[in-house]
ZAMARGU-4260 file (C-alpha; in steps of 0.2 Angstrom, whole numbers, plus 5000, padded with zeros to 4 digits):
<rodrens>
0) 6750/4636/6229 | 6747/4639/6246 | 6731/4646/6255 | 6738/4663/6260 | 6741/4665/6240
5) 6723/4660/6234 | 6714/4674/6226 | 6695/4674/6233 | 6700/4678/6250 | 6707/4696/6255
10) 6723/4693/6263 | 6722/4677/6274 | 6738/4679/6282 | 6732/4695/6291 | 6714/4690/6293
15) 6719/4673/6301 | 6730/4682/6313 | 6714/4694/6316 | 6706/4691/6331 | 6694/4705/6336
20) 6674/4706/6329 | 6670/4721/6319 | 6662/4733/6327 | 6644/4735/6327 | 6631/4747/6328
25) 6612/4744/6329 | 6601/4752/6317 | 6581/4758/6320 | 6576/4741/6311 | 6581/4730/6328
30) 6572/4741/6337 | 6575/4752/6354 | 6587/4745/6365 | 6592/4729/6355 | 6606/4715/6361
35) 6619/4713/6348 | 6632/4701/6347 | 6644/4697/6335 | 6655/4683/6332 | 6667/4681/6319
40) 6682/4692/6311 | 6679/4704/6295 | 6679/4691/6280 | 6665/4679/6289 | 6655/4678/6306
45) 6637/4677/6313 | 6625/4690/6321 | 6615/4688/6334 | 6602/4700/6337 | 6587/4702/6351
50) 6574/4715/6345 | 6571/4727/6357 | 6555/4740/6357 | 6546/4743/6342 | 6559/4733/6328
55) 6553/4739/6311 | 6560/4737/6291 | 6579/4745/6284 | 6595/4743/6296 | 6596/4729/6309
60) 6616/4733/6312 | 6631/4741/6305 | 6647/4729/6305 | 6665/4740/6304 | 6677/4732/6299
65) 6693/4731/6309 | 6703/4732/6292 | 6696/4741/6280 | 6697/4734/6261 | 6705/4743/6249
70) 6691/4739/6236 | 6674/4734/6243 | 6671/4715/6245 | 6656/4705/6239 | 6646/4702/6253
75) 6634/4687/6256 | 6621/4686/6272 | 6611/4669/6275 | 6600/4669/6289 | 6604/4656/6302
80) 6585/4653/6312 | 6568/4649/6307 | 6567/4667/6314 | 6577/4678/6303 | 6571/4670/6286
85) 6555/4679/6292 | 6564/4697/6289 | 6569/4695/6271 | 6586/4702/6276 | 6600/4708/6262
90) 6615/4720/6265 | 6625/4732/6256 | 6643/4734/6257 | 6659/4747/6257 | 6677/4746/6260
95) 6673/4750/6279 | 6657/4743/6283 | 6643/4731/6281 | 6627/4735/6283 | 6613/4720/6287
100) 6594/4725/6283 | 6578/4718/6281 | 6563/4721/6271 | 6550/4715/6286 | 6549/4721/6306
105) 6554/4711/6317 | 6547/4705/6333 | 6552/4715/6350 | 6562/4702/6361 | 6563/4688/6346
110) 6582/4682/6342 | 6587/4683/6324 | 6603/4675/6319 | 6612/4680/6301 | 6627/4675/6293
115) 6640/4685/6284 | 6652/4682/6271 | 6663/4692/6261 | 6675/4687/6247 | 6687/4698/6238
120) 6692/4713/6239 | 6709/4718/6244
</rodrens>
Protein backbone atom coordinates (compact mmCIF):
# COMPACT_ATOMS: atom_id res chain seq x y z
CA UNK A 1 0.00 0.00 0.00
CA UNK A 2 1.24 3.33 -0.78
CA UNK A 3 0.39 6.58 0.95
CA UNK A 4 -1.44 8.28 -2.13
CA UNK A 5 -3.69 5.05 -1.78
CA UNK A 6 -4.55 5.37 2.11
CA UNK A 7 -8.14 6.08 2.77
CA UNK A 8 -8.18 8.78 5.67
CA UNK A 9 -6.81 11.50 3.70
CA UNK A 10 -8.67 12.99 0.54
CA UNK A 11 -6.50 12.66 -2.40
CA UNK A 12 -2.91 13.08 -1.15
CA UNK A 13 -1.42 13.01 -4.49
CA UNK A 14 -3.27 16.34 -5.28
CA UNK A 15 -3.16 17.88 -2.06
CA UNK A 16 0.77 17.26 -1.72
CA UNK A 17 1.14 18.96 -4.89
CA UNK A 18 -1.19 21.78 -3.45
CA UNK A 19 0.61 24.71 -2.47
CA UNK A 20 -1.61 27.77 -2.06
CA UNK A 21 -3.57 28.43 1.65
CA UNK A 22 -7.27 28.48 1.48
CA UNK A 23 -8.64 31.58 1.36
CA UNK A 24 -9.78 33.31 4.28
CA UNK A 25 -12.33 35.70 5.39
CA UNK A 26 -12.69 37.32 8.89
CA UNK A 27 -15.83 36.99 10.64
CA UNK A 28 -17.40 39.88 13.48
CA UNK A 29 -15.94 37.38 16.23
CA UNK A 30 -12.12 38.76 15.53
CA UNK A 31 -13.35 41.95 15.52
CA UNK A 32 -13.03 45.19 13.31
CA UNK A 33 -10.10 45.41 11.33
CA UNK A 34 -8.37 41.94 12.34
CA UNK A 35 -4.83 40.50 10.98
CA UNK A 36 -5.28 37.16 9.59
CA UNK A 37 -2.76 34.73 8.37
CA UNK A 38 -2.97 31.32 7.36
CA UNK A 39 -0.53 28.69 6.83
CA UNK A 40 -1.12 25.41 5.70
CA UNK A 41 -3.08 23.79 2.45
CA UNK A 42 -6.80 22.57 2.73
CA UNK A 43 -6.52 19.22 4.58
CA UNK A 44 -4.39 20.80 7.68
CA UNK A 45 -2.76 24.26 8.67
CA UNK A 46 -2.66 26.92 11.32
CA UNK A 47 -4.44 30.42 11.86
CA UNK A 48 -3.24 33.10 13.12
CA UNK A 49 -5.35 35.72 14.20
CA UNK A 50 -4.82 39.49 15.78
CA UNK A 51 -8.18 40.81 17.23
CA UNK A 52 -8.91 43.95 16.00
CA UNK A 53 -11.65 46.51 17.64
CA UNK A 54 -14.32 45.15 19.64
CA UNK A 55 -13.74 41.08 18.96
CA UNK A 56 -16.79 39.25 20.33
CA UNK A 57 -18.49 35.44 20.32
CA UNK A 58 -19.58 33.33 16.74
CA UNK A 59 -17.18 33.46 13.47
CA UNK A 60 -13.41 34.29 13.91
CA UNK A 61 -12.75 33.39 10.06
CA UNK A 62 -14.01 31.43 7.05
CA UNK A 63 -11.26 29.05 5.37
CA UNK A 64 -12.24 28.29 1.46
CA UNK A 65 -10.93 25.77 0.30
CA UNK A 66 -8.93 25.82 -2.84
CA UNK A 67 -10.39 22.22 -3.87
CA UNK A 68 -13.52 21.70 -2.85
CA UNK A 69 -14.60 18.11 -1.33
CA UNK A 70 -16.92 16.18 -2.87
CA UNK A 71 -18.41 15.04 0.37
CA UNK A 72 -17.71 17.36 3.39
CA UNK A 73 -14.64 16.30 5.63
CA UNK A 74 -14.56 15.82 9.34
CA UNK A 75 -12.96 18.75 10.70
CA UNK A 76 -10.93 19.01 13.92
CA UNK A 77 -9.41 22.61 15.43
CA UNK A 78 -6.92 22.52 18.54
CA UNK A 79 -5.96 25.85 19.74
CA UNK A 80 -2.19 26.29 19.51
CA UNK A 81 -1.65 29.36 22.55
CA UNK A 82 -2.39 29.85 26.08
CA UNK A 83 -4.43 32.42 24.33
CA UNK A 84 -6.82 30.77 22.05
CA UNK A 85 -7.95 28.02 24.80
CA UNK A 86 -9.41 30.99 26.36
CA UNK A 87 -12.03 31.34 23.28
CA UNK A 88 -13.60 27.85 23.50
CA UNK A 89 -13.20 27.71 19.72
CA UNK A 90 -15.04 24.80 17.51
CA UNK A 91 -15.96 24.89 13.77
CA UNK A 92 -18.39 23.62 11.32
CA UNK A 93 -17.65 22.34 7.94
CA UNK A 94 -18.84 22.04 4.21
CA UNK A 95 -17.47 20.81 1.04
CA UNK A 96 -16.24 24.45 0.43
CA UNK A 97 -15.39 25.90 3.51
CA UNK A 98 -14.44 25.82 7.12
CA UNK A 99 -15.71 27.89 9.54
CA UNK A 100 -13.53 28.59 13.01
CA UNK A 101 -15.84 30.01 16.01
CA UNK A 102 -15.76 30.54 19.40
CA UNK A 103 -17.97 30.63 22.19
CA UNK A 104 -15.89 33.64 24.23
CA UNK A 105 -14.77 37.36 22.91
CA UNK A 106 -11.62 37.83 22.40
CA UNK A 107 -9.36 40.41 23.28
CA UNK A 108 -8.76 43.65 20.67
CA UNK A 109 -5.10 43.28 19.66
CA UNK A 110 -4.40 39.68 21.54
CA UNK A 111 -2.88 36.84 19.01
CA UNK A 112 -4.85 33.68 18.89
CA UNK A 113 -3.33 30.60 17.13
CA UNK A 114 -5.72 27.46 16.16
CA UNK A 115 -5.07 24.48 14.43
CA UNK A 116 -7.06 22.72 11.70
CA UNK A 117 -7.39 19.39 10.39
CA UNK A 118 -9.64 17.60 8.14
CA UNK A 119 -9.65 13.91 7.28
CA UNK A 120 -11.93 12.31 4.67
CA UNK A 121 -13.88 13.40 2.51
CA UNK A 122 -13.32 12.98 -1.17
Amino acid sequence: MSYSTLPHLRSNAASQAQTAAPTKAAGAAAGTSPTIAVTGSDESGVVSITAGTSPATGTLVTLTFQKPYAVAPTAFVVENDSQATQLGVYCTVSTTALTIKCRTAGTQSDVYLINYLLVGGA
